[in-house]
Structure formats: C-alpha cells, structure tokens
N, C-alpha and C positions, 0 to 999 in steps of 0.2 A: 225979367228973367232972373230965374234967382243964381247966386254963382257957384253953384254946384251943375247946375244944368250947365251951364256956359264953357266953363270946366271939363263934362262927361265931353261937351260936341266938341269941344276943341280937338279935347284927345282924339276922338273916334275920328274926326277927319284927319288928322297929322297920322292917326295909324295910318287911312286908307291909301295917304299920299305917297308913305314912304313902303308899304308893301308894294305898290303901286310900281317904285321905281328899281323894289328887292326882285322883282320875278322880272325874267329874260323868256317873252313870248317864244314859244316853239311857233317856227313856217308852218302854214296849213300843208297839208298830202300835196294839192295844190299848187301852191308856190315850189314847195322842193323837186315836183316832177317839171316844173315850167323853167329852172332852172338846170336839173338835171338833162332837160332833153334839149337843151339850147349850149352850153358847155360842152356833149357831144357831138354837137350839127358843128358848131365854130371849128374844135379841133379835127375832127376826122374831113370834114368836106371841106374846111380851109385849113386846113395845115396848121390852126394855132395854137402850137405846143404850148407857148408861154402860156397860157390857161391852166396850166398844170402846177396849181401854184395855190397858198395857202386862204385864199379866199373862197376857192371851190371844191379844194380837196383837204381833208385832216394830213395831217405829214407823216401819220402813221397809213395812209392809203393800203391796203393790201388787194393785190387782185389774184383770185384764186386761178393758177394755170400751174400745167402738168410740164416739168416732171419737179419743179418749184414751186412756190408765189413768188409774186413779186411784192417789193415791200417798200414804202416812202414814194416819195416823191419825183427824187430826179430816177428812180432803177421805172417807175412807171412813166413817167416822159418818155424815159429809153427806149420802153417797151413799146408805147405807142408809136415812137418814131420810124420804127421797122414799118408800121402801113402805111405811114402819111409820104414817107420818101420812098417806098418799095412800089407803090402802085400810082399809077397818073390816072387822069380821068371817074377819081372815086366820086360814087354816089352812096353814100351812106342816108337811109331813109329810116326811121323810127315809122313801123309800123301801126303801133300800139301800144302806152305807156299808164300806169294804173300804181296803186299803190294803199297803204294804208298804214298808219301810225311810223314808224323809222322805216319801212322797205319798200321796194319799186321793183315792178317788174317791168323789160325792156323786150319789145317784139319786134326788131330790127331786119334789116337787109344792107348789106355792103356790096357792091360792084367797081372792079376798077379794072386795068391792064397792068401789069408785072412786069414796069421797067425798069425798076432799080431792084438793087439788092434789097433781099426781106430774111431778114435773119441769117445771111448767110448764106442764101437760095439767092447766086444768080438771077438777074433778068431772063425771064423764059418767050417774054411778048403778048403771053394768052393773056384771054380776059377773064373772069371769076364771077359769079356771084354766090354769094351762099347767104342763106336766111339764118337768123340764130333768134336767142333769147338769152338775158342778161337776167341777172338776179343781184338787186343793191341793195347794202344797210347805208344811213344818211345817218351822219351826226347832224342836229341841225339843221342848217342848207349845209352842209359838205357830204360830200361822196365820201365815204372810209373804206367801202367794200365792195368786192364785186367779184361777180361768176357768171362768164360766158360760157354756152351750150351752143356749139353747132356740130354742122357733117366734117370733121375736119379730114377723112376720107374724100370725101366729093371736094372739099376747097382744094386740096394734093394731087387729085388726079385732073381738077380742072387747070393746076400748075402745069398740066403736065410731068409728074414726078412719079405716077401710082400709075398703072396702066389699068385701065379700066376692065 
C-alpha cells in the first residue's frame, strides 16, 4: 500500500470517528413520547413533583395558561402542585399520544375528588372528570412547552362553582 493511500484512510477514518463523537443524536418521536407520557403518569398519578426537574424539563419550561404563562421550573412544579394535593384518588389516563419531529400531541383524561385546596378553591368533595388535549414542543427529550385544551366550564361546574 502505497503511503499516500495509507495516509488518505487514515485521515477519512479519524474524520469519521471524530464527526462521529461532534453530532449529539436527536431521541426518535418515539423515545421522547415514551418518556414524555411516563414523566406525566409518575407526577400527576403519583404525586412526584420532584420530577420537575432539569433532566425532563428545559428550565425555561413555559406552560401556556390564561390569564398568564407559567414560566421555569419551580412556578410549574407550583402549578402542578394545585392538582396533585387539591384532588385524592386521581386517575390521570393518556388516551392517545403521537407526534412528529420536536411536537406531541397529548389525548388525556384526569378524574379525581376535590379535597384539598386547588388554587384557592376550597375543598368542595365532588368528583370531576374532564377529557382534554395537550399540545408540546420537546427540546430534545425535555418538555419546554405546553398547551392544555379542555371544558374548563364543565371541570367548574363539576366543582360545583358554575351552576349548571
């Protein structure tokens, strides 16, 4: 082999190796909804706030809600913590989850009974369910963004707070 060829392969493999170790794989759609819809199940159906935390979420999170967003980390811990201690006996079910390139879409059900405070809202004792859909952007595997869509009419008067 003459040392010019020896030479060209050397190089072309040391490129391959080290482009190789230059690119940071993106998760497949796949992976980021397997771990998006299991970081939901843990926090909302077991309570584990601590999940809210920079391995599953960017620390810029924002979640789009009315009459603000919410923004960071611990203000969305907060946020979530209104339903994990406002309601006992939740079931929070992922009815359908999908996605493609950075987004997911989230086809959910939450049921639980309203015995602690939820924002402010007294214990009332009813029970609730309401169906929604969720809309994510994913950095990578982290959640950065989100936007829930329900009847928040129907989950208020199932509060009992709206008279139907």
């Amino acid at each position: 082999m003459s040392m010019k060829l020896l030479l060209a392969t050397t190089v072309a493999v040391l490129l391959l190796v080290v482009s190789g170790f230059a690119q940071k794989s993106e998760p497949t759609i796949d992976a980021k909804i397997k771990k998006y819809v299991n970081v939901w199940d843990e926090i909302i159906n077991k309570g584990k706030l601590e999940l809210f935390n920079d391995s599953n979420f960017t620390t810029n999170i924002v979640i789009h809600a009315g009459p603000q967003d919410v923004v960071g980390l611990k203000a969305v811990r907060d946020f979530y913590a209104n339903y994990v201690t406002g309601f006992s006996n939740i079931k929070f079910t992922v009815k359908d989850c999908f996605g493609q390139g950075n987004k997911i879409a989230k086809h959910w059900s939450f049921e639980g009974t309203h015995t602690g405070e939820f924002f402010g809202i007294a214990a009332t004792g009813k029970a609730v369910k309401v169906d929604g859909v969720t809309i994510v952007r994913m950095e990578g595997d982290k959640i950065a963004e989100e936007q829930d869509f329900f009847d928040n009419l129907e989950f208020m008067q199932q509060l009992g707070l709206i008279p139907r």
